[in-house]
N, C-alpha and C positions, 0 to 999 in steps of 0.2 A: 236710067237708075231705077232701082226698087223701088214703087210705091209702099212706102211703111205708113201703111194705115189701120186702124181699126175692123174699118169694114173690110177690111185684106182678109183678117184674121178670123171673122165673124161668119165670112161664106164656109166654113166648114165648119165652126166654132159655134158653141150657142150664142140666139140672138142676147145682146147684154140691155155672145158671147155670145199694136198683133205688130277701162276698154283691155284690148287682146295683143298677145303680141302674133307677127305672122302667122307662128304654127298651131294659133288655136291650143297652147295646152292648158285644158283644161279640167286637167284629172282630178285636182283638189275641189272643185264647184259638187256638193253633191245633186246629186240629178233623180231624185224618189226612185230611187233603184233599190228600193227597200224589200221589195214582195219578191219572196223566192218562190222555187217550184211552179206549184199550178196556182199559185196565190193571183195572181194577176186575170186568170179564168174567170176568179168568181169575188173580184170585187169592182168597183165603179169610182168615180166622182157624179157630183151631182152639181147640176147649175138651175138656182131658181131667180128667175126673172120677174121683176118688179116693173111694172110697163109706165108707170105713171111720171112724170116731168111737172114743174110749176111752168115753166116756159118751153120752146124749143129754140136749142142754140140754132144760130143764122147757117151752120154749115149739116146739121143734122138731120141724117133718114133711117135711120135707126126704129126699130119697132118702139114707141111711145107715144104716152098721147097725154093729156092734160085734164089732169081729174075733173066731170062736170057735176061729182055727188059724191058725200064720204061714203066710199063703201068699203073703204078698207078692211072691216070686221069679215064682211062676207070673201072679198081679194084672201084676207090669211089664210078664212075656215078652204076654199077653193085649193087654195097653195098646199095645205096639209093633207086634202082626200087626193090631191092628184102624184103627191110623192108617196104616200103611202100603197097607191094603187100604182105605178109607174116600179115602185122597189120589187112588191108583190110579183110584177110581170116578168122581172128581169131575173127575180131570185138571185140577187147578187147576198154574199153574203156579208159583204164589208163595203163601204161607204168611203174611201180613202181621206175626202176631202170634201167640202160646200165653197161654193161660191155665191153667193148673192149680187146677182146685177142689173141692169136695168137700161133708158129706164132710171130714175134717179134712187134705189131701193133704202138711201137714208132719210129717203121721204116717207119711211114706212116707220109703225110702231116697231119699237125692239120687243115688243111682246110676237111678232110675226117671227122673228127671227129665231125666237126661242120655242113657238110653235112649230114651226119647221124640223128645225133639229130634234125637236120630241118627236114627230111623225118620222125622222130617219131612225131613231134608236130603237123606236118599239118595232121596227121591221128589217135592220142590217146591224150588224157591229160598229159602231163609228169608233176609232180609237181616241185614247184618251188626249192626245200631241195632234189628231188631226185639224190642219190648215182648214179655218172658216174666216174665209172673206168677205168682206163689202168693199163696195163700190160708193165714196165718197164724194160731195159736191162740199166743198169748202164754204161753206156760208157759216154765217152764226148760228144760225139753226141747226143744222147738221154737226157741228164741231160740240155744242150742248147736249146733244146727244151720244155723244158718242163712249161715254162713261157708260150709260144703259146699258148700249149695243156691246159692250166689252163683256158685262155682265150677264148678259143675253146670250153669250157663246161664243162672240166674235172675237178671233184673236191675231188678224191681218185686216189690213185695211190697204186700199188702194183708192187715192186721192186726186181726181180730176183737175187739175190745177189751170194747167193748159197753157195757161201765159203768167209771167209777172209784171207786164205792161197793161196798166188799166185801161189804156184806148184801144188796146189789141182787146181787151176782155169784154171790151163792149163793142167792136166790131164782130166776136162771133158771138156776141147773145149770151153771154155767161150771165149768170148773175150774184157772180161774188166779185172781190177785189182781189189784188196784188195782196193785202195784209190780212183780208182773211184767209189766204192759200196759206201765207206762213204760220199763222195763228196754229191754224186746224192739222200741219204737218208736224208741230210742236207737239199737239197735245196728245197727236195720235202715236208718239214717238214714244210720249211719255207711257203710255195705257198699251202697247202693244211692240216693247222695244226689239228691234230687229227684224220687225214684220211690218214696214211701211213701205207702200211702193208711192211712187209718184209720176202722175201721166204729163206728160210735155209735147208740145205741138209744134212743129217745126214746119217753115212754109206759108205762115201766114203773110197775109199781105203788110206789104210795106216792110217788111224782117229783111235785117243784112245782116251778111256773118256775122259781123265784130258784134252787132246788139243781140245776135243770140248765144254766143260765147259769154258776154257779161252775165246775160240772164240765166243759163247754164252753170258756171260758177256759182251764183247767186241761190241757186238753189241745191247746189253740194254745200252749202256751208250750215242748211237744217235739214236735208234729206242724205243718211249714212247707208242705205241700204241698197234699196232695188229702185232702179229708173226705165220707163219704157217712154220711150221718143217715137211720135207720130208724125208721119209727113203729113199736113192739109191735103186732103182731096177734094175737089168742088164736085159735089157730085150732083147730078142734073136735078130739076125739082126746088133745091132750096134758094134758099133768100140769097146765102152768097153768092150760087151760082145767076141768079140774076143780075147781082150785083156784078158781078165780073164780066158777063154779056154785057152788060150795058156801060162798061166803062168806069165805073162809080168808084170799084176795087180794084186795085191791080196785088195780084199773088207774083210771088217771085221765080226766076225761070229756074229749067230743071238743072242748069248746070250748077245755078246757085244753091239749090237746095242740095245738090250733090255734096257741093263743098260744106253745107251744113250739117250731113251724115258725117261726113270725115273729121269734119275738125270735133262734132261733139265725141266720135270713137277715141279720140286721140287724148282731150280733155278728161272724157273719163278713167281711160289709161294710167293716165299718170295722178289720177285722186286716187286710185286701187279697184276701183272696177273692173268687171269681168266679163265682156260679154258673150254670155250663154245662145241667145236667139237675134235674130233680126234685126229685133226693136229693143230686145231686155237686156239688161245690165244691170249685175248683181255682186254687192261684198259683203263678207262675213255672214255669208251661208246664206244670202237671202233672196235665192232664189225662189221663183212660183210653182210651188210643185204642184199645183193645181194645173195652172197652163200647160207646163210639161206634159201631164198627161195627154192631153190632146195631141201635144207635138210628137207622143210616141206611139200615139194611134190608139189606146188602150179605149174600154167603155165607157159612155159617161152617157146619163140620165139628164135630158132636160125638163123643167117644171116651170111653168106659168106660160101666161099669152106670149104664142111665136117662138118659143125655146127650141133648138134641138136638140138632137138625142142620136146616139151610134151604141147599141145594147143589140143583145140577142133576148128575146122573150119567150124567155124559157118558159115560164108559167101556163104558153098556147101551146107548150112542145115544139119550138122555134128552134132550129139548129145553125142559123146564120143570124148576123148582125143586120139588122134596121137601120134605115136612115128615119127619124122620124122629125115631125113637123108639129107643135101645137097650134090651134086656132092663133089668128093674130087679136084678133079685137077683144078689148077684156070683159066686155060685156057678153059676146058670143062666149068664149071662152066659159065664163063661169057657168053659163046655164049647162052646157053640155058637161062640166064638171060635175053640177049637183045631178046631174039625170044621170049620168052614165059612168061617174068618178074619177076621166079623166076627157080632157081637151086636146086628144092627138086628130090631127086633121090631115095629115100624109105620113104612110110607110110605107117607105122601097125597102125591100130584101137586096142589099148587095151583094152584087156580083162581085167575084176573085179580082179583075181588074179594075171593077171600081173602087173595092177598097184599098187594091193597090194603090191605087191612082191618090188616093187620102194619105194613105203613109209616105208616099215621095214629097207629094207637097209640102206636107205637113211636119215630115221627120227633114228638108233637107232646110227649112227655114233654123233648124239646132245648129251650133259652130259645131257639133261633137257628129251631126248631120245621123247615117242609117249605119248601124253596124250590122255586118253580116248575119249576126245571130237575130237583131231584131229584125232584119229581112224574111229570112228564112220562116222565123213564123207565119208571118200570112202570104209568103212565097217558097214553100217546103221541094218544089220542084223545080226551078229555076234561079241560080243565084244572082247576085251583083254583076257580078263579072261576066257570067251567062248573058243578062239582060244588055248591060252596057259596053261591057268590054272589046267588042268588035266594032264599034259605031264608029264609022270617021268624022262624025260630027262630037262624038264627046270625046272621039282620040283627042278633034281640036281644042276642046275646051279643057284638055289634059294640059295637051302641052302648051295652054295659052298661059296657066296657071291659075286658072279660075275654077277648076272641078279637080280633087283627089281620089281615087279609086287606089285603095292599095289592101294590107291587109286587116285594118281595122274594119272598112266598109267605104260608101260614099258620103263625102263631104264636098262643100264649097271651101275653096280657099279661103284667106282675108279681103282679098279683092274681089274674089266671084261673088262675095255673101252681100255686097253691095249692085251687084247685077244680076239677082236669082231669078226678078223678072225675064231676062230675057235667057237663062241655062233651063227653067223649066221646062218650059215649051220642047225644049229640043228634049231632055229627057223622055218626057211624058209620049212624044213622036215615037221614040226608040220603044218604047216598053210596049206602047200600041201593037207598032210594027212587029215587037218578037212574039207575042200572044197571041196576037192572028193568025203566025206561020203554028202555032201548036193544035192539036188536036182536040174536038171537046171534050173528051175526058182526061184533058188535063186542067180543063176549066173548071172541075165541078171540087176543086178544096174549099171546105168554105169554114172560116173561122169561128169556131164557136161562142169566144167570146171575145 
């Protein structure tokens, strides 16, 4: 089964920064397919990362650390010279969207957040309706604030909630409750109506279907919007994972958490959900068109400790897109900020099938998956059906009913979108394979932006 996690979403994603009937129709969901022409050329999103945590949850490896000094004034001034110097690079002229993540970044003043956004305006066009999110930790502190951060700029919110079982919540090191999650989901409904997502975690220990079906319900009855469901991954390193070495915790097995994919698709189904990606599920329009962007491969600027970044820098006379890397530690970080105005610490120039290789991943996690046309962009010489079409391995997963190739483009089915883990790989084989048999100068397109 698909691991739906976070940090799935994250390896191509900035660091934070991852229901239908059969045939996926989802033509009513709008999808930020809003920029015509060359508008998409020459604009971005932008993700700035907030690195700092009061605690770390028991399952967390995620870039953050635990403030041992206020230095938040210096953290904002930081945050503002490096998007101002990172927009400047990219000369993008529109700004689609902000994200704010972290990292817990409602640990941050809302004056940061309203400094930020002044350092995008004096340097791109942000429109007036653009999606600016945070990344919410439901405590009393956080949810107190959250009036500020509205008036600071912020007009989506996406609320960590994670469990509504308080012994689940302090098994992974949360540090709220069951009734601050609804509290803070409340009020965020209130101050930002139709822009609330909420993050749910699936796969913890000791979890049975039926107790995550009640807790699932339980929280459609204050969340109307957008839901993203995360399988638990014990990833090596943390607390949990020793806890599960050693016995202590037991997580539940993969068939079970399968069936906890299914039954919450189904469940959200019949509340009027919709689901768009992997993990998202969205009604009455309340989709991420922040995240979208990524999932349709477009550019996006990352800003603070550890963020990435896929832009073309045009500013050096850059005619292909970067992968780029900031320092991870915030204190390295800042000083190479104030010396040199920004904290990038790795840039690859991608190659034609490495950023292939980002748009398959990336675009087939969407139900609505690659259409030809947005293939064709950063593949102008070889189509869909060119790259796959002859594969006896994806004929198989044609006629298994788990991969579509037809005239719209490539998609997963309803059942393959729960096994993309294992339809990848064999894509990603096949595309290798056809781009090897081609010539280097059919290697040399390279997207400009």
């Amino acid at each position: 089964m698909l691991r739906l996690t976070p940090r799935a979403l994250r390896c191509l994603m900035p660091a934070s920064v991852c229901v239908i009937t059969r045939g996926f129709s989802s033509s009513h969901i709008s999808d930020a397919d809003h920029l015509s022409g060359d508008e998409p050329q020459r604009s971005a999103t932008l993700y700035v990362h907030w690195p700092y945590c009061l605690r770390r949850c028991s399952y967390c490896n995620f870039n953050k650390y635990i403030s041992r000094s206020n230095n938040n004034h210096t953290m904002t001034e930081c945050l503002q010279t490096e998007t101002q110097t990172l927009l400047q690079l990219s000369q993008v002229s529109c700004v689609s969207s902000v994200f704010f993540g972290g990292g817990t970044p409602s640990l941050a003043h809302p004056s940061t957040i309203s400094a930020v956004l002044e350092a995008v305006s004096q340097n791109a066009h942000i429109p007036a309706n653009a999606e600016v999110t945070l990344e919410v930790n439901p405590t009393p502190v956080g949810r107190s604030k959250l009036e500020d951060f509205h008036h600071a700029g912020v007009n989506r919110l996406s609320i960590g909630i994670q469990s509504l079982k308080d012994d689940d919540l302090r098994v992974l090191g949360r540090d709220h409750n069951s009734h601050d999650a609804l509290r803070t989901v409340e009020e965020g409904s209130r101050l930002c109506p139709g822009r609330v997502s909420v993050d749910l975690m699936f796969g913890r220990p000791q979890q049975t279907v039926s107790s995550w079906k009640t807790e699932l319900r339980q929280v459609l009855q204050v969340c109307d919007d957008h839901l993203s469901l995360y399988q638990l991954t014990v990833e090596r390193g943390t607390q949990l994972f020793k806890q599960v070495q050693s016995g202590e915790v037991k997580v539940p097995e993969e068939e079970v958490t399968a069936e906890m994919y299914q039954s919450a698709r189904a469940i959200l189904h019949q509340h009027g959900f919709q689901q768009y990606e992997v993990s998202n599920f969205a009604k009455h329009n309340g989709v991420s068109h922040h995240n979208l962007s990524y999932w349709k491969g477009r550019q996006y600027i990352g800003v603070g400790p550890g963020a990435h970044g896929r832009f073309v820098p045009v500013g050096e006379g850059g005619v292909c897109r970067e992968a780029r890397t900031q320092t991870l530690e915030p204190e390295v970080w800042m000083y190479e900020v104030q010396k040199r105005g920004h904290g990038t610490r790795r840039r690859i120039q991608l190659q034609q099938h490495e950023l292939l290789e980002e748009v398959l991943v990336m675009g087939m996690r969407m139900t609505k998956g690659i259409t030809h046309k947005h293939w064709q962009r950063f593949s102008p010489h070889m189509s869909l059906h060119t790259v796959f079409g002859s594969s006896l391995d994806v004929q198989g997963l044609l006629q298994s009913d788990k991969l579509i190739l037809d005239e719209r483009g490539l998609r997963c089915s309803y059942h393959g979108l729960a096994v993309l883990d294992s339809i990848l790989p064999i894509l990603l084989l096949e595309m290798e394979r056809m781009y090897a048999q081609k010539p280097k100068k059919d290697h040399s397109f390279c997207t400009s932006r």
